[in-house]
C-alpha positions in Angstrom: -7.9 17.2 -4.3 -4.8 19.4 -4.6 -3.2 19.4 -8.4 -1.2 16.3 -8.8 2.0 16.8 -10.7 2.4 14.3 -13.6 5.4 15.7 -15.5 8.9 14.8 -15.5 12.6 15.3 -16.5 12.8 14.2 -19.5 14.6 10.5 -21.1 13.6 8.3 -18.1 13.8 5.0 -19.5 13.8 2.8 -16.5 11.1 0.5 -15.3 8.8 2.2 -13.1 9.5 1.5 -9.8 6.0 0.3 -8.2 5.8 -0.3 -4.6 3.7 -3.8 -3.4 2.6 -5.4 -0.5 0.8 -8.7 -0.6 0.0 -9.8 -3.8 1.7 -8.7 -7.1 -1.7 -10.3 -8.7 -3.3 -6.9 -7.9 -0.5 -5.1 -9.4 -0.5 -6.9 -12.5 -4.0 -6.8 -13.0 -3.6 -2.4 -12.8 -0.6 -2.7 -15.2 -2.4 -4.6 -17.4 -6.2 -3.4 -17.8 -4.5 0.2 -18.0 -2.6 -1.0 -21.3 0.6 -1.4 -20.5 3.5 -4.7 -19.9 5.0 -6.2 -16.4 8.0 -6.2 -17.9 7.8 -1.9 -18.1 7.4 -2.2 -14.0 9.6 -3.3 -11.7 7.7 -4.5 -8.4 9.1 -3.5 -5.0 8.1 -5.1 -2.0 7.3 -2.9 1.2 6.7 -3.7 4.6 3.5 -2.6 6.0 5.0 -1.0 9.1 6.9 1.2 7.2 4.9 1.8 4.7 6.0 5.3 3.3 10.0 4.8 3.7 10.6 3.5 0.3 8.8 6.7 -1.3 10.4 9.0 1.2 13.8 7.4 0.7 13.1 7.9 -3.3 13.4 4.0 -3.8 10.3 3.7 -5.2 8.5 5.9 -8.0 4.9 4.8 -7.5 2.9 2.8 -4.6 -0.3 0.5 -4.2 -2.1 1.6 -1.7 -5.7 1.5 -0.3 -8.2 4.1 1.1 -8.0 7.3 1.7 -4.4 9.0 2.4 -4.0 11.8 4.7 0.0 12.5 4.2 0.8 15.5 3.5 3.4 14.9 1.1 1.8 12.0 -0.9 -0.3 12.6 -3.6 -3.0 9.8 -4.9 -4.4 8.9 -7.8 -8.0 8.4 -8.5 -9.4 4.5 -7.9 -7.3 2.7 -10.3 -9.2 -0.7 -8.8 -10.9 -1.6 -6.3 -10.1 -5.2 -3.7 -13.0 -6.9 -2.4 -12.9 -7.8 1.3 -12.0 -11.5 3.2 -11.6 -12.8 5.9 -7.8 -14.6 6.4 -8.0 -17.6 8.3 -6.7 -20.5 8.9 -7.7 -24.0 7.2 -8.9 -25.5 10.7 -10.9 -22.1 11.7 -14.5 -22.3 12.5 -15.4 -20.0 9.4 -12.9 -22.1 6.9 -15.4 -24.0 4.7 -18.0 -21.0 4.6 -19.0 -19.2 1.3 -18.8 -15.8 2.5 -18.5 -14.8 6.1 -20.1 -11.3 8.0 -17.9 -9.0 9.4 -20.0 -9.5 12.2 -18.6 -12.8 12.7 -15.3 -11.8 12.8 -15.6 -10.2 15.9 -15.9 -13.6 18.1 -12.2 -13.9 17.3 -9.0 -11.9 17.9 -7.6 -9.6 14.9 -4.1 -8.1 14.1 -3.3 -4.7 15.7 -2.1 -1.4 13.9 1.6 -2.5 12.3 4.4 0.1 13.2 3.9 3.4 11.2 1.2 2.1 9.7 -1.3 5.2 9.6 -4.2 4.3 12.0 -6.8 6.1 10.2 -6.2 3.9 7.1 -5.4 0.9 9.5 -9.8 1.4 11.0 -10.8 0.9 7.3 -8.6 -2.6 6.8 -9.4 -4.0 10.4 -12.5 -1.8 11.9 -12.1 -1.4 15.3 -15.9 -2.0 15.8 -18.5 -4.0 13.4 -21.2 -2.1 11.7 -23.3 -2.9 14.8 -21.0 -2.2 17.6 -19.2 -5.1 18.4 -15.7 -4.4 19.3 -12.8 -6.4 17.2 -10.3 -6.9 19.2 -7.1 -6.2 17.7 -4.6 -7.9 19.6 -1.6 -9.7 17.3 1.2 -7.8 16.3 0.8 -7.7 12.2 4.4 -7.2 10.8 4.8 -9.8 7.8 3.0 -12.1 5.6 4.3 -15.0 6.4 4.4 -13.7 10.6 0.7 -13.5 10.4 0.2 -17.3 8.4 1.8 -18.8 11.3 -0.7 -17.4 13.7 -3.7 -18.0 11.8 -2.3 -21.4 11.6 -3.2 -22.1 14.9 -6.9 -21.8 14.1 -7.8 -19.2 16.7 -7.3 -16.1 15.2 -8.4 -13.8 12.0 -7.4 -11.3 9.7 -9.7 -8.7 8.0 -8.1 -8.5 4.6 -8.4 -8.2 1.2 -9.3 -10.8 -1.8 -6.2 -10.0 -3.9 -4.6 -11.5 -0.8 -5.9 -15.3 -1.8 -3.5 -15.3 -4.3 -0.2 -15.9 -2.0 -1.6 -17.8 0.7 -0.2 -21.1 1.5 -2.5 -24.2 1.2 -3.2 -23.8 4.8 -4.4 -20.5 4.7 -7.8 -19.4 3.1 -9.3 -16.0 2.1 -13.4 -16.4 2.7 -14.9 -13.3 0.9 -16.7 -10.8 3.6 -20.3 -9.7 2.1 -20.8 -6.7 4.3 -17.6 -4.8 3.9 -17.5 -2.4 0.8 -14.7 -3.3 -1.8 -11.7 -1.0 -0.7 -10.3 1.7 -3.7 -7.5 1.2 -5.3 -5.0 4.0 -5.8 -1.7 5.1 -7.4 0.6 7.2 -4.9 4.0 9.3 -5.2 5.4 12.1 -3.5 4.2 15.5 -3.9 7.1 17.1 -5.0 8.9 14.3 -7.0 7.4 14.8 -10.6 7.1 11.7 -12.3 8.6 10.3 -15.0 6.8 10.2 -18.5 6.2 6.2 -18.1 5.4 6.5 -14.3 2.8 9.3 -15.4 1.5 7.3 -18.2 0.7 4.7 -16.2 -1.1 6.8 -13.9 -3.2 8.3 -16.3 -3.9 5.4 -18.3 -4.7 3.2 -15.1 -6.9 6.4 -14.0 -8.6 5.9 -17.4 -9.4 2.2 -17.5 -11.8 2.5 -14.5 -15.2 3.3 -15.7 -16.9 5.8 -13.1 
């Protein structure tokens, strides 16, 4: 990994600016198992097809993201956590009541598509585009928002492979079954390569880098 830049100018004093999508459970958990208050973060919301604009447009000082990044100007953290897997569907789905559910399973049903800019090589670890046995998921819905993607699996039909952090803002109607054959995605910290961070951004990187034990 290229050497990630963790200085700053001094006398920020500022929240951090931490960009979330989904839950702000998962967020909170980071903050907090790394040592450090909510109240020193401020939470910004993304949208998942535009991902990256809030860094790029220097709106945000830090993002959550998930698996591996391949942009060239965003640096990552080490695993700061890591998000089990689930299935999102809705309360009237076939798979509802289940304990856990196989990815395998998934694959009967229609899945969300590739959002926007999200990057595609990051979007084949969240939604596969094939089982680990070769059946195709078909990827078919247009994923843009949270609540966009609750009314569809409202109608029973579809799915969404997803994460478990995701449980925590899902309406009544909506459940998250945890998937057994999917590996817990990482965790990671990101911010642009040549924006150094601020001495509590970079404190909270390192500390959150810290409080995961190998």
């Amino acid at each position: 990994m290229p050497e990630r830049r963790l200085t700053v100018p001094r006398g920020a004093t500022r929240p951090v600016r931490l960009g979330i999508h989904g839950s702000p459970h998962l967020a909170t958990r980071i903050i907090t198992v790394a040592g450090h208050s909510p109240h020193e973060v401020e939470f910004v919301p993304y949208d998942v097809s535009e991902p990256f604009r809030p860094l790029r447009d220097r709106a945000l000082d830090l993002m959550i993201v998930k698996y591996g990044l391949r942009e060239p100007d965003v640096a990552v953290s080490r695993p700061v956590a890591f998000d089990g897997r689930a299935l999102i569907v809705g309360v009237n789905h076939p798979l509802a009541d289940r304990t856990t559910v196989s990815i395998e399973e998934a694959a009967r049903y229609d899945g969300f598509r590739c959002p926007g800019d999200f990057p595609p090589y990051v979007w084949d670890q969240v939604v596969p585009p094939h089982t680990p046995s070769g059946k195709p998921i078909r990827r078919v819905h247009p994923m843009t928002t949270v609540e966009a993607m609750v009314e569809v699996l409202a109608e029973g039909r579809a799915v969404h492979a997803s994460f478990q952090s995701l449980d925590a803002v899902l309406p009544a109607h909506i459940r998250a079954v945890p998937v057994h054959d999917l590996p817990p995605a990482p965790v990671t910290l990101a911010w642009l390569r040549d924006v150094e961070l601020s001495p509590s951004a970079a404190a909270l990187v390192a500390n959150a880098e810290r409080s995961v034990r190998p």
